[in-house]
Each structure stands twice: as C-alpha cells, then as structure tokens.
PDB file as gemmi writes it, atoms N, CA and C in Angstrom:
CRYST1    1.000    1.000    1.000  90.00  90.00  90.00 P 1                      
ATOM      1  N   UNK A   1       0.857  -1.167   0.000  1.00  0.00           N  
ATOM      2  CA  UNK A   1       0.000   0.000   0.000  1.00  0.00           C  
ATOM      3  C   UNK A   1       0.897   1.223   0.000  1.00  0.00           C  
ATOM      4  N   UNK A   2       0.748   1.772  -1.205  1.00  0.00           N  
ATOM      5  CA  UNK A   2       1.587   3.174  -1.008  1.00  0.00           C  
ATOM      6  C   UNK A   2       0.671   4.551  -1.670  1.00  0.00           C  
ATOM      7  N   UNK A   3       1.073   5.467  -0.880  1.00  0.00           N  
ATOM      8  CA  UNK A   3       0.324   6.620  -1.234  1.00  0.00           C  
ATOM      9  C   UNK A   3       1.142   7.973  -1.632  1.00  0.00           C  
ATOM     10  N   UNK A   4       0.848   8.005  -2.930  1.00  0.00           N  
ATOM     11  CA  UNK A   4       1.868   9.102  -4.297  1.00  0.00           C  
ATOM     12  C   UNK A   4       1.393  10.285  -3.675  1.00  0.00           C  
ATOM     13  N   UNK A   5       2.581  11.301  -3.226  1.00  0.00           N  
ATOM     14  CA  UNK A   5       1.725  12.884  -2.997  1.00  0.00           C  
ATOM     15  C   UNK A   5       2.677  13.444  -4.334  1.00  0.00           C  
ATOM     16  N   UNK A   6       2.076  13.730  -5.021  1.00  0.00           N  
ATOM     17  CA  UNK A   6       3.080  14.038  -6.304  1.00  0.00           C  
ATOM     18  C   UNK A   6       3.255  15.323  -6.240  1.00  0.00           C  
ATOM     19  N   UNK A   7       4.313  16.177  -6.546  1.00  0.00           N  
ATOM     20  CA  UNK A   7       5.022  17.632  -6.198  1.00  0.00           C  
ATOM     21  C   UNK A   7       4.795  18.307  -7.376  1.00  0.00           C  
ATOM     22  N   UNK A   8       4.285  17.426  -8.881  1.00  0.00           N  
ATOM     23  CA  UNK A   8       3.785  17.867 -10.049  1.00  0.00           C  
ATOM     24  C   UNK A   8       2.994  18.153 -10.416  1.00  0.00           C  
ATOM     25  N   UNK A   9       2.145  19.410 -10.903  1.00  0.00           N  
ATOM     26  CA  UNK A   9       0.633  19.504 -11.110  1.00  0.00           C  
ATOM     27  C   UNK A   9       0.554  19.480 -12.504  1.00  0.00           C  
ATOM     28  N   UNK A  10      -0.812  18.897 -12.743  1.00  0.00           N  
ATOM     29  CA  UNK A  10      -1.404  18.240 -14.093  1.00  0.00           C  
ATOM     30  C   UNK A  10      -1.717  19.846 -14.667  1.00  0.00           C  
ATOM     31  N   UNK A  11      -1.721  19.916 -15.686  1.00  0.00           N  
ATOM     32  CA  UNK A  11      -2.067  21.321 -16.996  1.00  0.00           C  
ATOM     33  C   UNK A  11      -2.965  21.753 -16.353  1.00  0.00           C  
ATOM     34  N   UNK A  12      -4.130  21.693 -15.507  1.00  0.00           N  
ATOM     35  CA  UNK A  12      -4.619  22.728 -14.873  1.00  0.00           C  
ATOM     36  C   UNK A  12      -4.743  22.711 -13.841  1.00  0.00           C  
ATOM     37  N   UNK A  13      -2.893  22.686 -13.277  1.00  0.00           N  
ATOM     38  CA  UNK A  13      -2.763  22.847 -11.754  1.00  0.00           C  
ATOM     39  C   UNK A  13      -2.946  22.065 -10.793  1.00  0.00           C  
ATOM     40  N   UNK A  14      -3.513  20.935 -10.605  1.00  0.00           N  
ATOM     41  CA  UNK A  14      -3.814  20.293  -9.428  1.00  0.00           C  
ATOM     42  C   UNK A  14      -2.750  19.236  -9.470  1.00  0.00           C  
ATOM     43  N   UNK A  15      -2.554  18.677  -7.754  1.00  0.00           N  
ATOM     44  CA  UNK A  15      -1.564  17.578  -7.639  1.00  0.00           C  
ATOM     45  C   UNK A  15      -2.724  16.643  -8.050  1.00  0.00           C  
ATOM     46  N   UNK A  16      -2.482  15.763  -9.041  1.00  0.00           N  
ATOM     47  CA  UNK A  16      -3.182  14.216  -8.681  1.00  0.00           C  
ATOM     48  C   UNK A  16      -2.912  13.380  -8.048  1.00  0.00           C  
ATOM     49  N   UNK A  17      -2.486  13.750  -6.893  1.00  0.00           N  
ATOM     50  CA  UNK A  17      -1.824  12.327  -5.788  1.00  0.00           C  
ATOM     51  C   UNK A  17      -2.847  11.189  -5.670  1.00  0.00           C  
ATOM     52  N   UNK A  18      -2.639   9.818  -5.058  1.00  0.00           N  
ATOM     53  CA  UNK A  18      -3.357   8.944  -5.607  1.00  0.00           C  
ATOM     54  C   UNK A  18      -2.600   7.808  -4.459  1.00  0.00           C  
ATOM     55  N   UNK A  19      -3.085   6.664  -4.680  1.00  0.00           N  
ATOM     56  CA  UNK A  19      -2.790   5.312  -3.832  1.00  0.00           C  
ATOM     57  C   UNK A  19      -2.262   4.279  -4.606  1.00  0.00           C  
ATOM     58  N   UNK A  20      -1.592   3.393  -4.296  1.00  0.00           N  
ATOM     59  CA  UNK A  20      -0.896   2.286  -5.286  1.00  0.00           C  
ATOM     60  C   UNK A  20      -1.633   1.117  -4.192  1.00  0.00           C  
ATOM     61  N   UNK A  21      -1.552  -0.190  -4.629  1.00  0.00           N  
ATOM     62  CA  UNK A  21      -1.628  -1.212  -4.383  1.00  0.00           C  
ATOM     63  C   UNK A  21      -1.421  -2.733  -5.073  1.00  0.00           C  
ATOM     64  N   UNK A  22      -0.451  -3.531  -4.074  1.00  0.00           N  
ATOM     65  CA  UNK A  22       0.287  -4.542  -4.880  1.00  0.00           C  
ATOM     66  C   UNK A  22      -0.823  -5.712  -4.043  1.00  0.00           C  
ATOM     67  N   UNK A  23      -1.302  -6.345  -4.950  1.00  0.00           N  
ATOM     68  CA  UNK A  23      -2.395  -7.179  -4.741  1.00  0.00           C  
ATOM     69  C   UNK A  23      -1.402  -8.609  -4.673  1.00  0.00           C  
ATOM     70  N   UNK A  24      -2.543  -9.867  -4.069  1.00  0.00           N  
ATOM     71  CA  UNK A  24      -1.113 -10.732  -3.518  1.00  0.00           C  
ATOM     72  C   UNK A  24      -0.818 -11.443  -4.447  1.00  0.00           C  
ATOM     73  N   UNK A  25      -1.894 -11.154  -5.680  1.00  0.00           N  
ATOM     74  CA  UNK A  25      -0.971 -11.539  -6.940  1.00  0.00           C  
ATOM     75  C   UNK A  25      -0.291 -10.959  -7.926  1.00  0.00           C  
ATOM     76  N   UNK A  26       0.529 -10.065  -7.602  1.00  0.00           N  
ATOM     77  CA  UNK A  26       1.263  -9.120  -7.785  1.00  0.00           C  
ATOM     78  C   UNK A  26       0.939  -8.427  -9.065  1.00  0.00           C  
ATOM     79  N   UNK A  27      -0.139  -8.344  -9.124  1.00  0.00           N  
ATOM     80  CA  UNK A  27      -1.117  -7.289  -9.972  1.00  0.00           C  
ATOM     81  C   UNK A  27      -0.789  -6.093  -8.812  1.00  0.00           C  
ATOM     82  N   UNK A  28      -0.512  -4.725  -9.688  1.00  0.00           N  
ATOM     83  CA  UNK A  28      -0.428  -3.438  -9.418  1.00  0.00           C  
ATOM     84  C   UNK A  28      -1.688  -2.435  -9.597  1.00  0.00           C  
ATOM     85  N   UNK A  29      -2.531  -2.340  -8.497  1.00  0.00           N  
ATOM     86  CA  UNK A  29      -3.794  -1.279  -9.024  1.00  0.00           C  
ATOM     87  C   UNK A  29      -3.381  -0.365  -8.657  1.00  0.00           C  
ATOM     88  N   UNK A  30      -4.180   1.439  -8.969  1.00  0.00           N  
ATOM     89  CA  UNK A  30      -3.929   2.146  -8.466  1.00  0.00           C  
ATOM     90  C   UNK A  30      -5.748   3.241  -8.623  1.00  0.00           C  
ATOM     91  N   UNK A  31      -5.688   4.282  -7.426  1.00  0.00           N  
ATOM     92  CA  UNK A  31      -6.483   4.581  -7.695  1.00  0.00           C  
ATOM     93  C   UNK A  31      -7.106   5.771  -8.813  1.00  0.00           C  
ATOM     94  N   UNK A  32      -5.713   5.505  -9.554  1.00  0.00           N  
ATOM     95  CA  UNK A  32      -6.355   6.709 -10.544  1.00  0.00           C  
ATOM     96  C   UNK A  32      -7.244   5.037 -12.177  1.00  0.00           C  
ATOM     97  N   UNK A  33      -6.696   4.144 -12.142  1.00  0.00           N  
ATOM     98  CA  UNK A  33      -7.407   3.036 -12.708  1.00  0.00           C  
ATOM     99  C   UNK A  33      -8.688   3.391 -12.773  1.00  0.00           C  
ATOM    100  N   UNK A  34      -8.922   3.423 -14.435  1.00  0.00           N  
ATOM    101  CA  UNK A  34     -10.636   2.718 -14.546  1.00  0.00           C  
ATOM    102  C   UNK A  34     -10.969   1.435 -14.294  1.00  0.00           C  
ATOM    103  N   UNK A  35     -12.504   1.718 -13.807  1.00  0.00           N  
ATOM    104  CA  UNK A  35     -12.851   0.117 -12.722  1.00  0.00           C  
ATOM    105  C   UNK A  35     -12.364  -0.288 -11.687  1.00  0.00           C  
ATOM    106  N   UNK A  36     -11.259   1.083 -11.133  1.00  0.00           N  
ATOM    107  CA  UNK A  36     -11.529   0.342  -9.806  1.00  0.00           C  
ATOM    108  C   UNK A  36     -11.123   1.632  -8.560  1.00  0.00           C  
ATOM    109  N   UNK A  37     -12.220   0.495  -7.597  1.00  0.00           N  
ATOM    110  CA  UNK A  37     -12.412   1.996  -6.439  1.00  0.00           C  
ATOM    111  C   UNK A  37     -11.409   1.247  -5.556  1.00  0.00           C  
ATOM    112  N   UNK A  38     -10.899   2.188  -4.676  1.00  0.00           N  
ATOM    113  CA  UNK A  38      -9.906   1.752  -3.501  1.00  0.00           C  
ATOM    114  C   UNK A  38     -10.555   2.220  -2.508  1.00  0.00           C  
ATOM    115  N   UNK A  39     -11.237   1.222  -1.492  1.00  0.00           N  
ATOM    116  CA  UNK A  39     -11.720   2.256  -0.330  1.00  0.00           C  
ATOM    117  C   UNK A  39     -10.781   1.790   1.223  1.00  0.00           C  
ATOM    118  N   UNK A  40     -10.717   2.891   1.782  1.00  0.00           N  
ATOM    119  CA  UNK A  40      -9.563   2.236   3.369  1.00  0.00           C  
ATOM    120  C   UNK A  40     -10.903   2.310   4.318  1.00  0.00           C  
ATOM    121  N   UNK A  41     -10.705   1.694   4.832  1.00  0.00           N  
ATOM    122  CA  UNK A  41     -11.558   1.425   5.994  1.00  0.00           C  
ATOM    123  C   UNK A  41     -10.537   1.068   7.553  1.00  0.00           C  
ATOM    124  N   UNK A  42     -10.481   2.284   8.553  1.00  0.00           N  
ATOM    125  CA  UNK A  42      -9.800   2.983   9.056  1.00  0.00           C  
ATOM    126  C   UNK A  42     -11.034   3.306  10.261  1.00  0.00           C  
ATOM    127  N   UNK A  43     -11.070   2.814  11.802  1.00  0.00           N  
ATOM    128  CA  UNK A  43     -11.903   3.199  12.957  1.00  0.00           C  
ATOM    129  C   UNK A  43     -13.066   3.013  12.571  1.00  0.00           C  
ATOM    130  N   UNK A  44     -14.131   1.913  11.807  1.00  0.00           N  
ATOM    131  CA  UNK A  44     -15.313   2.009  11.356  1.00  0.00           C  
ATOM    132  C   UNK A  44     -15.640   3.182  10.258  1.00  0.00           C  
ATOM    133  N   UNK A  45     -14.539   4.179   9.595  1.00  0.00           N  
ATOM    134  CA  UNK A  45     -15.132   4.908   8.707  1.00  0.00           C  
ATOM    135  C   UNK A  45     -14.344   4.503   7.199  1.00  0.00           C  
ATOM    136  N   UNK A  46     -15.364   4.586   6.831  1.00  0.00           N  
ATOM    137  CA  UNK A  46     -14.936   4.158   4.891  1.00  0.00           C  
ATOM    138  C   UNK A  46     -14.381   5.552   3.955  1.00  0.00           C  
ATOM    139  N   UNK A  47     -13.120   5.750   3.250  1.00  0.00           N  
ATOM    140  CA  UNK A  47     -12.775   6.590   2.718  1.00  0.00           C  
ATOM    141  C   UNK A  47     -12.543   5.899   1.599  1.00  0.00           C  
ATOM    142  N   UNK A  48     -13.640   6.560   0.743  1.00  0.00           N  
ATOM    143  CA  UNK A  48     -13.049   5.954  -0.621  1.00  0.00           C  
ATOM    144  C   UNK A  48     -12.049   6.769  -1.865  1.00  0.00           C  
ATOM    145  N   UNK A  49     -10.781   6.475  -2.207  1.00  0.00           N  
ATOM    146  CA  UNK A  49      -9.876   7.209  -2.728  1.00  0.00           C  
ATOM    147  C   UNK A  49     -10.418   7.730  -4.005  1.00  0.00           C  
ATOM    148  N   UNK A  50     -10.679   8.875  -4.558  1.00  0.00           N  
ATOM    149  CA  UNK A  50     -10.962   9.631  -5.447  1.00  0.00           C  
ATOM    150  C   UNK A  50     -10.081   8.872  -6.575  1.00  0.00           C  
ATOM    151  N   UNK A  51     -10.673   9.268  -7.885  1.00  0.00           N  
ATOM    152  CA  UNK A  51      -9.707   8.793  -9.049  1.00  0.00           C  
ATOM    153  C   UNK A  51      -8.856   9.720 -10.065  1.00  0.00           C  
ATOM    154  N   UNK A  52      -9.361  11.216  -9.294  1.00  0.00           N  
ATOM    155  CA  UNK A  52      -8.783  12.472  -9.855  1.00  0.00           C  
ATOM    156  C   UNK A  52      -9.333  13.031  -8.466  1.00  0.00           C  
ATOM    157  N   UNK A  53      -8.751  14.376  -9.106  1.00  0.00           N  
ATOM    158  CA  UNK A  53      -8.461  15.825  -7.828  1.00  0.00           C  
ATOM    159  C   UNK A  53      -8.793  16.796  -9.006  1.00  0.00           C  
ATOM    160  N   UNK A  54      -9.288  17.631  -7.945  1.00  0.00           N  
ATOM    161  CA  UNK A  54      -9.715  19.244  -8.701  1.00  0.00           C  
ATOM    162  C   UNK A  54     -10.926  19.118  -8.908  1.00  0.00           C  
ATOM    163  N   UNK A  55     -11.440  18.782  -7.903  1.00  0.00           N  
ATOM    164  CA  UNK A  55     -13.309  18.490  -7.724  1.00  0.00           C  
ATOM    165  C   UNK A  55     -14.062  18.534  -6.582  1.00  0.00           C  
ATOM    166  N   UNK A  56     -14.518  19.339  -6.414  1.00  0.00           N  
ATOM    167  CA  UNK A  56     -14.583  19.475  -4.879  1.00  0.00           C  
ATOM    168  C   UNK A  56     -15.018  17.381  -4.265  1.00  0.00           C  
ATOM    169  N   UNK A  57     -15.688  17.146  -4.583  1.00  0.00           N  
ATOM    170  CA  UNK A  57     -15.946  15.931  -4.139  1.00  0.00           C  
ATOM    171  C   UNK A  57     -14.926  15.572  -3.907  1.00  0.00           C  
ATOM    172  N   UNK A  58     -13.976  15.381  -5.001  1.00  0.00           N  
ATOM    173  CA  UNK A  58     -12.725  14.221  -4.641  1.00  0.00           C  
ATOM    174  C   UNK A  58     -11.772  15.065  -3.858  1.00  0.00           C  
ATOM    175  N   UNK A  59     -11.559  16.439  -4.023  1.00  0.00           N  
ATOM    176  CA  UNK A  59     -10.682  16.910  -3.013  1.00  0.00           C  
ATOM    177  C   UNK A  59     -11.101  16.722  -1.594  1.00  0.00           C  
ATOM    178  N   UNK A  60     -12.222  17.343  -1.365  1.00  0.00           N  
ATOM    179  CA  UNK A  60     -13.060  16.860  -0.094  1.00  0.00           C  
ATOM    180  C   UNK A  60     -12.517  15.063   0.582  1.00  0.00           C  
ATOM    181  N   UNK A  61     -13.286  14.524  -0.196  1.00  0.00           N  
ATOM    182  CA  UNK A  61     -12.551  12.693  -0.326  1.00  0.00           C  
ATOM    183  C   UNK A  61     -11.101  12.502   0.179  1.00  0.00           C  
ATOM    184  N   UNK A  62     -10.255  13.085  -0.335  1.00  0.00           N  
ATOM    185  CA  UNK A  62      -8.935  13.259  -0.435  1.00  0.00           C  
ATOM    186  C   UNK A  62      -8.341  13.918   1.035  1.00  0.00           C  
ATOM    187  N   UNK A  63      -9.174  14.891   1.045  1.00  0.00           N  
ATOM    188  CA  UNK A  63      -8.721  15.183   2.593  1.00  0.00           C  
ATOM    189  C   UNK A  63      -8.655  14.809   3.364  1.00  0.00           C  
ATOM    190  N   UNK A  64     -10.197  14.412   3.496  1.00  0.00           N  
ATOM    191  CA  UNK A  64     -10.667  13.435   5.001  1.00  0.00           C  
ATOM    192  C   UNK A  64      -9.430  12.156   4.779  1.00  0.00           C  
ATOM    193  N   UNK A  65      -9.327  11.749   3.967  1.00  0.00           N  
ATOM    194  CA  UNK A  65      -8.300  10.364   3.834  1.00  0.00           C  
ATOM    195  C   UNK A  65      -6.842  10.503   3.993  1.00  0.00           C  
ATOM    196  N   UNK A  66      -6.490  11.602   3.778  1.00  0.00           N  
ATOM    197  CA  UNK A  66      -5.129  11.755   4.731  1.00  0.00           C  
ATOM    198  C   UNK A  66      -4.877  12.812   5.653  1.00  0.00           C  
ATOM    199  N   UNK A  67      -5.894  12.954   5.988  1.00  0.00           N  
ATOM    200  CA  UNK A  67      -5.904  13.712   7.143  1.00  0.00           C  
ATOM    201  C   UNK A  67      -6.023  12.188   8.137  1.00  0.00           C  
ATOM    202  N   UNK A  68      -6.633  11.672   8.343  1.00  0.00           N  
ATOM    203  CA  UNK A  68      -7.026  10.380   8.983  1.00  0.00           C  
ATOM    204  C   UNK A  68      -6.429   9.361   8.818  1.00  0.00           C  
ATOM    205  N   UNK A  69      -5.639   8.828   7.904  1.00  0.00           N  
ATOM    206  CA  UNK A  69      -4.669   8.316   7.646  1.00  0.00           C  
ATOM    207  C   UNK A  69      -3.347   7.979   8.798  1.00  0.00           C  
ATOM    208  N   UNK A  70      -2.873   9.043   8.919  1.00  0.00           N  
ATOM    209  CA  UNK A  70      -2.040   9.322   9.868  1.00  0.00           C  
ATOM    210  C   UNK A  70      -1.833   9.055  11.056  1.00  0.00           C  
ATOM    211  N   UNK A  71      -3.465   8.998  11.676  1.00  0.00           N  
ATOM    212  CA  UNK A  71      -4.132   8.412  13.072  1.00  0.00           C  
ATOM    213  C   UNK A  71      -4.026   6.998  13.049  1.00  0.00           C  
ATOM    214  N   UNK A  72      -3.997   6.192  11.876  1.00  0.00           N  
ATOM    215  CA  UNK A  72      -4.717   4.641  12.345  1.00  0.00           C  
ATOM    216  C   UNK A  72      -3.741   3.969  12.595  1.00  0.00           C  
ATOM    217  N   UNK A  73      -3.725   3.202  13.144  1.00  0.00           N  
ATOM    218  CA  UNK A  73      -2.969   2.234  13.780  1.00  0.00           C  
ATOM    219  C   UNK A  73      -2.827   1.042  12.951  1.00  0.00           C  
ATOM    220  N   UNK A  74      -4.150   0.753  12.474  1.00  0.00           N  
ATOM    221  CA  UNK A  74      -4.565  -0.445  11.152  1.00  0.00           C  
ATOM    222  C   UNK A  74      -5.271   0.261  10.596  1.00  0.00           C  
ATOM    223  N   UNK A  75      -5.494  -0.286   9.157  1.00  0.00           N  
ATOM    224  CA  UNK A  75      -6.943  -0.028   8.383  1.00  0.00           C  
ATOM    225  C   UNK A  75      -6.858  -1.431   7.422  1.00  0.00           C  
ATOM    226  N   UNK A  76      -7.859  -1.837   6.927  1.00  0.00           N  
ATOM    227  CA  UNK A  76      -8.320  -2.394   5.948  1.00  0.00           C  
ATOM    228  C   UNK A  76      -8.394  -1.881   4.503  1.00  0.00           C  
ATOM    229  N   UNK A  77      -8.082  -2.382   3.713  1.00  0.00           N  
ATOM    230  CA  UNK A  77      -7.929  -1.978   1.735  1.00  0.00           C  
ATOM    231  C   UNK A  77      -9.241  -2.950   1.080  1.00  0.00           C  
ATOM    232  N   UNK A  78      -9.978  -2.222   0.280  1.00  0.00           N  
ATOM    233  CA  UNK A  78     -10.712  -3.048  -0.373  1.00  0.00           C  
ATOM    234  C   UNK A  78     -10.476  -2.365  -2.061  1.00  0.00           C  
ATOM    235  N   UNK A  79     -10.489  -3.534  -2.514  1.00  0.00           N  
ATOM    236  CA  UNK A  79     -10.368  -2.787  -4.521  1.00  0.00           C  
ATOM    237  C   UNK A  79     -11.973  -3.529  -4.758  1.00  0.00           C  
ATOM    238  N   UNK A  80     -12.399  -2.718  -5.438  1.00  0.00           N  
ATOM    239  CA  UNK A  80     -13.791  -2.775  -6.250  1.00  0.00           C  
ATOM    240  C   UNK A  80     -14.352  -3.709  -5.254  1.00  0.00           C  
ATOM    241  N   UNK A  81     -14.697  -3.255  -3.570  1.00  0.00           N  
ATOM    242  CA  UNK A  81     -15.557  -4.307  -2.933  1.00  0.00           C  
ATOM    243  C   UNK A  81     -15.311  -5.235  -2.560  1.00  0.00           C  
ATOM    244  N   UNK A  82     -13.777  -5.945  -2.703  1.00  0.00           N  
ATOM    245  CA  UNK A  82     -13.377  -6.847  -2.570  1.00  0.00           C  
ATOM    246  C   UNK A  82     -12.076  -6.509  -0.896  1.00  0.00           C  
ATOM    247  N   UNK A  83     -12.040  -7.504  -0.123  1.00  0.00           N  
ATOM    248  CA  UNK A  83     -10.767  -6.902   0.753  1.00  0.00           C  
ATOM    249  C   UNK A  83      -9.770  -7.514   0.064  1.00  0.00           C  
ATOM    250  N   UNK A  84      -9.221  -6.758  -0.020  1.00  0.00           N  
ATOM    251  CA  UNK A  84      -7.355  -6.526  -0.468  1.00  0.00           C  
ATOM    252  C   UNK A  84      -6.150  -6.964   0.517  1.00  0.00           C  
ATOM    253  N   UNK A  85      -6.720  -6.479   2.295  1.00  0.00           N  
ATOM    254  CA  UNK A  85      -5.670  -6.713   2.789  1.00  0.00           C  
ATOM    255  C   UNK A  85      -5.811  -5.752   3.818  1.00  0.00           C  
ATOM    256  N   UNK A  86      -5.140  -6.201   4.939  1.00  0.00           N  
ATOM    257  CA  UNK A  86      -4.836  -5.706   6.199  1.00  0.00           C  
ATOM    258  C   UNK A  86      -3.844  -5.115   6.482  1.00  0.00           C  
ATOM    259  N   UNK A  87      -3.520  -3.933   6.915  1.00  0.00           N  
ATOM    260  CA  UNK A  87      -2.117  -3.090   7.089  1.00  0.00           C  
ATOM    261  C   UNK A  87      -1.768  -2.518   8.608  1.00  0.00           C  
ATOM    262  N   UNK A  88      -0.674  -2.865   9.168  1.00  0.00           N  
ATOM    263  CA  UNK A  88      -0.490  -2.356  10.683  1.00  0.00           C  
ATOM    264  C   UNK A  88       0.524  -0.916  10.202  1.00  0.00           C  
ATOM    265  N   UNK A  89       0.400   0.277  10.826  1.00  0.00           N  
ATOM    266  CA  UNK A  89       1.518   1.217  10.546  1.00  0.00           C  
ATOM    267  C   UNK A  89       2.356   1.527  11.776  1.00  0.00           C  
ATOM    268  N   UNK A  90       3.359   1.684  11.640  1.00  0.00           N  
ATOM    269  CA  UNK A  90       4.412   1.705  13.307  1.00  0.00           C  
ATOM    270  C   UNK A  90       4.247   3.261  13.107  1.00  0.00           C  
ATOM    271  N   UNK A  91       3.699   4.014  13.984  1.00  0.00           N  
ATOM    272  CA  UNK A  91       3.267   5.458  14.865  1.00  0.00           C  
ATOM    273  C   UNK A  91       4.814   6.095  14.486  1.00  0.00           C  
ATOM    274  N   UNK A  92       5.477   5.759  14.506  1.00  0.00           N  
ATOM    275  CA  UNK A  92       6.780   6.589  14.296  1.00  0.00           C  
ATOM    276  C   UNK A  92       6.895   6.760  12.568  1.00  0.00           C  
ATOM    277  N   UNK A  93       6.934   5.894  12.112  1.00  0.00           N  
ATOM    278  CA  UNK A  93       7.250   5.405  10.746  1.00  0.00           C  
ATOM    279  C   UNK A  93       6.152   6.630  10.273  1.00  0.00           C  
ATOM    280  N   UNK A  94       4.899   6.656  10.278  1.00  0.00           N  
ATOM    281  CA  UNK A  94       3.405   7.060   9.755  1.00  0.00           C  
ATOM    282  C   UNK A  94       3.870   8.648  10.370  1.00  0.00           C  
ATOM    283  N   UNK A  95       4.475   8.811  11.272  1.00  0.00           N  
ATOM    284  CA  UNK A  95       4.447  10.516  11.888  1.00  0.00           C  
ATOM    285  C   UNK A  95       5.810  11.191  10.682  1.00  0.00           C  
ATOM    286  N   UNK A  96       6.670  10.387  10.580  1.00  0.00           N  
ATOM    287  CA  UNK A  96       7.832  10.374   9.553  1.00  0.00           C  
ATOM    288  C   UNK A  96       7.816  11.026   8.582  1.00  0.00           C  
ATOM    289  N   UNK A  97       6.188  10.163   7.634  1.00  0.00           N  
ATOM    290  CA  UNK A  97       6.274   9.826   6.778  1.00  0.00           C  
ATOM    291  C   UNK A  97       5.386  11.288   6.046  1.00  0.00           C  
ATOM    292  N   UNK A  98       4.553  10.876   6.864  1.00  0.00           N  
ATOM    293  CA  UNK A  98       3.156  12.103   6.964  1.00  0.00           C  
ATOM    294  C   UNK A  98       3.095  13.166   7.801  1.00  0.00           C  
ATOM    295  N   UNK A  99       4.374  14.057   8.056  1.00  0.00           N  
ATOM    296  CA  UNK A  99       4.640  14.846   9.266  1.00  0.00           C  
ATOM    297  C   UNK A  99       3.980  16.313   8.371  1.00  0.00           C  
ATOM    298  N   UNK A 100       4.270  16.382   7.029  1.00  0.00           N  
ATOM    299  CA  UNK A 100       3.875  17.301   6.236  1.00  0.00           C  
ATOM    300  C   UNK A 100       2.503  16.693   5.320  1.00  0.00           C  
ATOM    301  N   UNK A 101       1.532  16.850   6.171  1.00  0.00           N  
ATOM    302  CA  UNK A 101       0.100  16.607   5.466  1.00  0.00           C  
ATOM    303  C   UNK A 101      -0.005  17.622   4.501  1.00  0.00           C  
ATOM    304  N   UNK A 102       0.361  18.677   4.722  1.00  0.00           N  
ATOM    305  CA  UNK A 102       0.227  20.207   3.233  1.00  0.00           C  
ATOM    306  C   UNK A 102       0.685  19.608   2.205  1.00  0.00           C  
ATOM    307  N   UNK A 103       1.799  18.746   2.218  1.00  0.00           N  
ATOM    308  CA  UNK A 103       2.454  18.583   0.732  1.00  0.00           C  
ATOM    309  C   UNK A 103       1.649  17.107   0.254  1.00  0.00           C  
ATOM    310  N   UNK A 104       0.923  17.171   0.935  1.00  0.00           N  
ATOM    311  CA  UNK A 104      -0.113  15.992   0.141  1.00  0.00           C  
ATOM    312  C   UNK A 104      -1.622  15.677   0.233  1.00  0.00           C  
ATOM    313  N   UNK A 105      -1.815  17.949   0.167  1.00  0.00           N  
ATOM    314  CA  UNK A 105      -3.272  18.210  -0.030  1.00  0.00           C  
ATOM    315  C   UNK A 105      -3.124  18.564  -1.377  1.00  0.00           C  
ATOM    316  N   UNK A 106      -4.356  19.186  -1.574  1.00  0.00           N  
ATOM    317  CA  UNK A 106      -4.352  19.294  -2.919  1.00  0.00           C  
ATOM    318  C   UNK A 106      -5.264  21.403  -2.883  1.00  0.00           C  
ATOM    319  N   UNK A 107      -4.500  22.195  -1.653  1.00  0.00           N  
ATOM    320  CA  UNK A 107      -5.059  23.334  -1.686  1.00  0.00           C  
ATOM    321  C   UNK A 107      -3.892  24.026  -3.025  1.00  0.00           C  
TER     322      UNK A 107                                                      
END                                                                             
C-alpha cells in the first residue's frame, strides 16, 4: 500500500496524488485506474480514494483520507468491494512519513 503525494501539477494545476496497491498476486492497481475503487476502511469509517483531484468531491474525499490516515494504527484496503488486505503502521514510521500533510493536499 503506497500513497503518491506528487510535487507535479497536471495542466490545470492540481496535484493528482493517488494510492498504489500490490495485490497478492502481484497485480499493481492504483487509484487513478478505470474500474476500480480503492476504499480504506480505518476506525469504522470508509474513505473511498478519489480517481482524480480538482473536484470538490474528490478533493473533499482526499482530505478526510489523509488527514485520517495518519491516526490509524490499522486499516483495511478493499479494490472494487473486494478486501485486499490488512495493514499495521508503526506510529513513528506514519508521523515520519506524513509529518507534512500540506504537501499531500491538494489546496
């Protein structure tokens, strides 16, 4: 499970940052893919990863999901409805990693 904050903006400006996922048959989805949704499921709440940015919906989407991100201890991955997989994050590693939430909004 990895999550792209990309430092590059698309021709009209926005970061498209986005989520990767290596499935355990080492099929590579991601959430900018047609057909498929990535949702984390994180403290009983479902964030489902946008497939673009520069919309209020998906920026909105986008926020709440790494803003919250950062907090979980575990979450759950599902691709198109399906679970994907279980993830533990070590609190140090995740504060590290995600210490600069700005550089992977999309204001």
């Amino acid at each position: 499970f990895t999550i792209n904050c990309t430092g590059n903006p698309d021709q009209n400006g926005f970061y498209q940052h986005s989520v990767f996922l290596t499935l355990a048959d080492d099929k590579m989805v991601s959430s900018h893919d047609d057909d498929t949704t990535i949702t984390v499921v994180m403290d009983h709440q479902q964030y489902i990863i946008p497939s673009s940015l520069g919309w209020r919906n998906g920026d909105n989407a986008w926020f709440d999901f790494i803003s919250n991100i950062s907090e979980a201890g575990q979450f759950d991955v599902y691709v198109n409805d399906h679970k994907a997989g279980t993830f533990t994050a070590d609190r140090k590693n995740t504060e590290k990693v995600l210490s600069t939430l700005g550089d992977c909004s999309n204001d």
